[in-house]
C-alpha positions in Angstrom: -3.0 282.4 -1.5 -6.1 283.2 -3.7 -5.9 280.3 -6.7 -8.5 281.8 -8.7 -6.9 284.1 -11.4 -10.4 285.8 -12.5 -10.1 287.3 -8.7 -6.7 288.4 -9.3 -8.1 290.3 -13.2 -11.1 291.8 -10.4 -8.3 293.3 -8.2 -6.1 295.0 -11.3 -9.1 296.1 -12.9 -10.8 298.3 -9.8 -7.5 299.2 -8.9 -6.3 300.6 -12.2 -10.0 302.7 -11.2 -8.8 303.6 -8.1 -11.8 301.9 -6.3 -10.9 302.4 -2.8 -9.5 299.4 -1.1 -12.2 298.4 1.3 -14.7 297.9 -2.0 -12.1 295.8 -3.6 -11.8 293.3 -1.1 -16.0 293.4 -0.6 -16.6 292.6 -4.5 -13.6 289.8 -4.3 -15.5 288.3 -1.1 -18.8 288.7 -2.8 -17.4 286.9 -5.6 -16.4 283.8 -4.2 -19.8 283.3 -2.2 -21.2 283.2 -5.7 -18.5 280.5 -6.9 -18.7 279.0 -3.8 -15.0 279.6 -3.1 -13.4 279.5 0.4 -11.0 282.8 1.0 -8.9 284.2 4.1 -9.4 287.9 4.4 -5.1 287.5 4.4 -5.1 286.0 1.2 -7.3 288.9 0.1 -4.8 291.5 1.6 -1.4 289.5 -0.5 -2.9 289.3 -3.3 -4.1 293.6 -3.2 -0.4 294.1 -2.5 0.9 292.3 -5.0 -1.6 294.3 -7.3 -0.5 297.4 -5.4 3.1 296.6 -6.3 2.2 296.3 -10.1 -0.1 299.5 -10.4 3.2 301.5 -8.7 5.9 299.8 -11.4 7.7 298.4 -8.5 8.0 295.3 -10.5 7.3 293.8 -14.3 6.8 290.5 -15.3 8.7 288.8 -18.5 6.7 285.7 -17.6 3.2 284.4 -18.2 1.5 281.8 -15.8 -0.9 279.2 -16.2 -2.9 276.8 -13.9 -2.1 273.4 -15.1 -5.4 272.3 -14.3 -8.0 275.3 -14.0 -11.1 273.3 -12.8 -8.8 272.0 -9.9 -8.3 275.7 -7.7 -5.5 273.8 -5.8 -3.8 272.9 -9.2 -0.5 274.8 -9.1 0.6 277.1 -11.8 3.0 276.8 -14.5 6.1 279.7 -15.4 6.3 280.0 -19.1 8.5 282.9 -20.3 7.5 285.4 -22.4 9.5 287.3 -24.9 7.8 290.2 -26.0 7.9 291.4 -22.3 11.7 290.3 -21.9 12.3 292.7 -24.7 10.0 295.3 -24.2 11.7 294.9 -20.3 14.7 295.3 -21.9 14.0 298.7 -23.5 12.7 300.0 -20.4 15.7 299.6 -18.8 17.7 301.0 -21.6 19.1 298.1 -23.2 19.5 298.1 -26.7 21.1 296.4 -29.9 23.7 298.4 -31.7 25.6 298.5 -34.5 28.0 300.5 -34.7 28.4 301.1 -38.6 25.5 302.7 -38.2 23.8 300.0 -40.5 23.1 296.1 -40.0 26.6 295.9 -41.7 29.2 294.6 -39.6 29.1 292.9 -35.7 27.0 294.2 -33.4 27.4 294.8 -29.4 24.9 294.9 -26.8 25.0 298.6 -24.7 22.7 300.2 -21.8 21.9 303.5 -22.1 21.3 305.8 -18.9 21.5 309.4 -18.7 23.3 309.1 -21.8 25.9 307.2 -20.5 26.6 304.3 -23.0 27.6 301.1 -21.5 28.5 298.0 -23.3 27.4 294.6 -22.5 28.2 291.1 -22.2 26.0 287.6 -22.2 26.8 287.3 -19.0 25.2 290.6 -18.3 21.7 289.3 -18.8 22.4 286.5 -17.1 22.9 288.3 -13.9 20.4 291.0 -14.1 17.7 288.5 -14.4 19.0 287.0 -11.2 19.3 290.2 -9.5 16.0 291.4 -10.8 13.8 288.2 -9.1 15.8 288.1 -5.8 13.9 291.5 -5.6 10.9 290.6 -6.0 8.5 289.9 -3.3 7.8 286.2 -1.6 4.7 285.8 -3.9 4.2 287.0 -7.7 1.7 286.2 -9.9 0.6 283.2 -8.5 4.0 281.3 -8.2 6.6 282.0 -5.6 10.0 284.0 -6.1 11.9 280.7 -5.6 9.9 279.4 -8.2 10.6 281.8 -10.6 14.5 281.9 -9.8 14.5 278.0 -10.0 12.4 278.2 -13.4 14.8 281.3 -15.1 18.6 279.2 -13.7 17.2 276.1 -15.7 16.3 277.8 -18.8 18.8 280.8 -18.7 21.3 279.2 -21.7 17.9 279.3 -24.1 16.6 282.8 -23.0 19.8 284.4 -23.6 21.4 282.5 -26.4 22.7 285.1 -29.3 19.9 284.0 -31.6 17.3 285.5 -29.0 19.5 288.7 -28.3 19.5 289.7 -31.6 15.8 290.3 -31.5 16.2 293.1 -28.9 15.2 296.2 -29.9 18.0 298.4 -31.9 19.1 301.9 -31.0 21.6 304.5 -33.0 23.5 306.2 -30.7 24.7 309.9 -31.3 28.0 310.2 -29.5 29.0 313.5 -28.4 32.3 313.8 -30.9 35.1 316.6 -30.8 35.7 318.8 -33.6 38.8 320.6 -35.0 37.6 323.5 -32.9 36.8 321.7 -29.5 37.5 318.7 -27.2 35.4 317.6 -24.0 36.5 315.8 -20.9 34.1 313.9 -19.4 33.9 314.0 -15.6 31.3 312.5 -12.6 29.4 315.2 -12.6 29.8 317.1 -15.5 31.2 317.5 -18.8 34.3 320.3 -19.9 34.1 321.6 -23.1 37.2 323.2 -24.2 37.7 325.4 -26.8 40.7 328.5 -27.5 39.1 331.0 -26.3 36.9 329.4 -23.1 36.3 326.6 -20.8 32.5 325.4 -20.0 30.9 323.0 -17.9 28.0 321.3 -18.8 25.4 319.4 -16.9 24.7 315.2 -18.5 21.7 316.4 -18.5 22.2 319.4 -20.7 23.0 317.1 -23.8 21.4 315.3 -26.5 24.2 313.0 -27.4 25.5 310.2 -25.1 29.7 309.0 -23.9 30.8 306.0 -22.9 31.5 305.3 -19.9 34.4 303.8 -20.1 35.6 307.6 -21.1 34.1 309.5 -17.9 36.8 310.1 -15.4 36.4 308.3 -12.2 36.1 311.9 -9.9 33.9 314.6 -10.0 35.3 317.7 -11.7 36.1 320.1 -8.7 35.5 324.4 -9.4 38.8 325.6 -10.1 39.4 329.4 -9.4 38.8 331.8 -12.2 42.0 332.5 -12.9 43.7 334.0 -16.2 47.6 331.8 -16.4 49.8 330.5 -19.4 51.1 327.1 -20.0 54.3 328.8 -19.0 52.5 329.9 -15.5 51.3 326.8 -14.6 54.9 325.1 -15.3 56.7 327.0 -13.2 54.1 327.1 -10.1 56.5 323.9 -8.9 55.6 321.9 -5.7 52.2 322.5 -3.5 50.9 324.4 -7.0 50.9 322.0 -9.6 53.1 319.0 -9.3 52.7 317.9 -13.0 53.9 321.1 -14.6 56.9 320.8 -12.4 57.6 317.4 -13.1 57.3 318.3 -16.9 59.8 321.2 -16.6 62.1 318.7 -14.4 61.8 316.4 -17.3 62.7 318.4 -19.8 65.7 319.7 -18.5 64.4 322.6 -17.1 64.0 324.1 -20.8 60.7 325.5 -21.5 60.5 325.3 -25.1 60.7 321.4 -24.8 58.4 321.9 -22.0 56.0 323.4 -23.9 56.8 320.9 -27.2 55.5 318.1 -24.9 52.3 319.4 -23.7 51.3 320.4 -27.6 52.1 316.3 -28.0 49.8 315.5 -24.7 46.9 317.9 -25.9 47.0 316.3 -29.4 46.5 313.2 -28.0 43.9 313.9 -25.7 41.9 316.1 -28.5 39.2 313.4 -29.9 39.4 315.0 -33.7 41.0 313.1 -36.1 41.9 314.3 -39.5 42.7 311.6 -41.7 44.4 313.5 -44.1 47.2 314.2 -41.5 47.3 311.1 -39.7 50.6 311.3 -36.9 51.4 308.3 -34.6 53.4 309.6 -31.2 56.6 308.2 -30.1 57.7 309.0 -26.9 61.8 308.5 -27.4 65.0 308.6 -24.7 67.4 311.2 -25.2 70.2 311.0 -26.6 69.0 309.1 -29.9 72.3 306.7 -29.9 72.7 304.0 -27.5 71.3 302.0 -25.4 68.1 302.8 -23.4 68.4 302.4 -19.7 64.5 303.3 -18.9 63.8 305.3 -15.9 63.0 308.8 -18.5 59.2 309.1 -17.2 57.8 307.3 -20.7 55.5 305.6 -18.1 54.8 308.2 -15.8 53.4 310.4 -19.0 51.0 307.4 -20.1 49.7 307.1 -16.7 49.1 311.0 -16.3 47.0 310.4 -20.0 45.0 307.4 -18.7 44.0 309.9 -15.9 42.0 311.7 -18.1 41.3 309.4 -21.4 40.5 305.7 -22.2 43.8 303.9 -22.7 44.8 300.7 -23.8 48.6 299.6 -22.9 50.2 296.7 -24.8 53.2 295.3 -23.9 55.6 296.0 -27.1 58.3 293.5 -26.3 55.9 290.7 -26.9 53.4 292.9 -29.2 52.9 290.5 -32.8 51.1 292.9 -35.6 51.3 289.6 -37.6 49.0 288.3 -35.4 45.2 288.9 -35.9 44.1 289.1 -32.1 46.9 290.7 -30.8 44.9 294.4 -30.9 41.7 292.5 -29.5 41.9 295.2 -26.3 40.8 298.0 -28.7 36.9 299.2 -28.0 34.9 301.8 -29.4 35.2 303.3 -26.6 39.3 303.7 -26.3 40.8 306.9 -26.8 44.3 305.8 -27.1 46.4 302.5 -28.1 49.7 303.0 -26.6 52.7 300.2 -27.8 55.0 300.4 -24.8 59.4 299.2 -24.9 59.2 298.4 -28.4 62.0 296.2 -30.0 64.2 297.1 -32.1 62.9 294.7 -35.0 59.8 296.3 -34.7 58.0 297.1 -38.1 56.3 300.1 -38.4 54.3 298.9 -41.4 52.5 295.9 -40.0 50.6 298.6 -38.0 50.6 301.0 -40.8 47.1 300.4 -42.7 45.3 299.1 -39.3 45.7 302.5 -37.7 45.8 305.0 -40.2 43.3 303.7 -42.9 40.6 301.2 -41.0 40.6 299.7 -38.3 40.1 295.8 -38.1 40.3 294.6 -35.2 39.4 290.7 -34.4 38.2 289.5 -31.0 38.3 285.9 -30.3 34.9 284.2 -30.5 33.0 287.1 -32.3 33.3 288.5 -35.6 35.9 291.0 -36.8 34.6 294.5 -35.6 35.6 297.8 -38.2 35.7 301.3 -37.4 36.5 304.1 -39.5 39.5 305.9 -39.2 37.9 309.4 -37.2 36.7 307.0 -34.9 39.7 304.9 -34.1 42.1 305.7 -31.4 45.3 307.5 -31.3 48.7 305.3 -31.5 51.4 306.1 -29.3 54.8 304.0 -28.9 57.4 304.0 -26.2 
C-alpha cells in the first residue's frame, strides 16, 4: 500500500489528463527514487485502481484522511468525516429537505427524488444507506481500509445523522403532478393514465416535469387494453371471465343499474384527486335497509379494498377510532389519497372530525411536530 499521499495527488492528476497508464506508474517510480522511497510495482497497480475507480464515479468519498504522523510513511491514517461532501453526496443521490408548506413554515420531512418519484424518508434511512454504501466499496480507499471506514461511520453514526445536522441538507420544492376539475391520473409501474371525458392517455415518467409519490404508484405495470368504445353500463353487464368487478357491482346492487351506476359516480369521486373546498362531501358507505341492526357481510370492505387497488389508503378501525384524541389520525401522509373510518359506532360524532377534514388538516405524529396541510391537498374521508 503506497503511504505517500503526494503519490496518490501524482496518480489523480495525470489521470484526470488521461496520461496513459504505463507513464503514470514510470513518473510515480521515478518519484520515489528521488525521495528515496521503497514501492512494489503491486502497490503501484492498487493505488491506479483505486484512482481508476474515482475518475469513473464508481465511488465518492464523504470523508477526509490524514496521516497522523506524516514524516513517519508507516504512520497510519486518520477517518475524519466531512460534511460538505455528506451533503453534496446527498444531493447527488437525490436526497433533499422539504417542506411541504412550501415555506420554512411548518415541519419538515426528508424525501429522495428519482425519476420523479418522491419518496419520503426516515433517520434510519441514512443510517443504512451509509452502511450499504461502504460495504461496496473496495478492500482499500483512500488510504484506510473499508473495515476501517465501516468501523469509523457505526461509532459516530448517532452525531452524523442527528436532526441538527439533517436540517442542513440541501432543500428542494417539489411540483407534484395534481388533478384538476377536468382530469385525474393513475399512476402505474410503467406509466402514467391521464383521464379526462373525452380520452384516455398514457404517458411515459419520463415525459413529465412534475414528480408523485410513491406511495401513490400502483404496484403493476399498466397492461394495453384493447381500443375499444363501451359504457359504464357495458362493462357492468360483461359478468364473469369479462370483468368480474362490474359484475360484482351489479350483484351488489341488486341487480338494479341505476344504483349500479350511483355507486361507481361515488368510487370515481373518490378516486378523482381534485378537491373543491367549497363543496366539501365525506362518503358513507351504509347497509340497506336504514333501520336495524347491521349484520355485516354487504361488501363495505370488499369496495375499500377494490379503492386501495388503485389509490393510497389509510384504514382506521372506527370501533376504537377517538377524534378527541390528538394522535389518533397520525397514519395520514402527504401522500394518502383516502382516510377511510371503518364499523363506526353508533355514538360516533361527526363533528369532532368536522374542521380536521374539511377546513385544515392537523395532524400530530408522535415525536415530531404537528404537520398541516391545506384542505385541496388533504385526503378524501370515507366511513363505513
Amino acid at each position: 500500500k503506497i503511504r505517500d499521499k503526494e503519490k496518490y495527488k501524482i496518480i489523480r492528476s495525470m489521470r484526470e489528463n488521461n496520461t496513459p497508464k504505463a507513464q503514470i506508474i514510470k513518473m510515480v517510480r521515478e518519484h520515489a527514487k528521488e525521495s528515496n522511497t521503497k514501492i512494489k510495482d503491486e502497490d503501484i497497480e492498487l493505488a491506479y485502481s483505486e484512482i481508476e475507480s474515482e475518475v469513473k464515479g464508481v465511488y465518492q468519498t464523504f470523508w477526509d484522511t490524514f496521516q497522523k504522523d506524516p514524516d513517519k510513511p508507516e504512520s497510519p491514517f486518520i477517518v475524519h468525516f466531512n460534511y460538505q461532501k455528506w451533503f453534496q453526496w446527498n444531493k447527488q443521490n437525490g436526497v433533499f429537505l422539504y417542506y411541504p408548506a412550501g415555506d420554512r413554515s411548518g415541519d419538515y420531512m426528508f424525501i429522495r427524488i428519482r425519476n420523479n418519484i418522491v419518496t419520503p424518508l426516515d433517520k434510519s434511512f441514512f443510517s443504512r444507506v451509509i452502511k450499504d454504501y461502504l460495504e461496496s466499496l473496495p478492500p482499500v480507499v483512500d488510504f484506510v481500509t473499508r473495515e476501517t471506514l465501516i468501523n469509523k461511520f457505526a461509532r459516530d453514526i448517532e452525531t452524523i445523522i442527528s436532526r441538527r445536522k439533517l436540517e442542513m441538507l440541501a432543500e428542494s420544492p417539489v411540483n407534484f403532478i395534481n388533478d384538476t376539475k377536468d382530469n385525474t391520473h393513475f399512476y402505474f409501474r410503467n406509466a402514467i393514465v391521464r383521464i379526462t371525458a373525452k380520452e384516455i392517455e398514457t404517458i411515459g415518467y419520463e415525459q413529465v416535469n412534475e414528480c408523485v409519490w410513491e406511495k401513490k404508484i400502483i404496484k403493476r405495470p399498466l397492461v394495453d387494453l384493447k381500443d375499444e368504445q363501451r359504457t359504464l353500463e357495458d362493462y357492468l353487464l360483461m359478468g364473469k371471465g369479462g370483468f368480474d368487478f362490474g359484475d360484482w357491482i351489479l350483484k351488489t346492487c341488486d341487480e338494479d343499474m341505476n344504483s349500479a351506476k350511483n355507486l361507481c359516480a361515488v368510487l370515481g369521486y373518490l378516486m378523482h384527486g381534485f378537491k373543491d373546498q367549497s363543496n366539501p362531501r365525506a362518503v358513507i358507505f351504509l347497509e340497506t335497509p336504514l333501520a336495524g341492526n347491521p349484520e355485516g357481510g354487504t361488501g363495505k370492505g370488499i369496495l375499500i379494498q377494490a379503492i386501495q387497488q388503485m389509490r393510497s389508503v389509510i384504514r382506521e378501525n372506527g370501533k376504537i377510532a377517538n377524534p378527541k384524541d390528538k394522535f389518533w389520525a397520525q397514519s395520514v401522509k402527504l401522500d394518502t389519497d383516502i382516510f377511510c373510518i371503518e364499523d363506526v359506532q353508533r355514538n360516533f360524532d361527526f363533528e369532532d372530525i368536522f374542521f380536521f377534514f374539511f377546513f385544515l388538516i392537523t395532524v400530530d405524529d408522535k415525536y415530531k411536530s404537528k404537520f398541516y396541510f391545506p384542505y385541496e391537498r388533504s385526503p378524501y374521508l370515507a366511513l363505513t
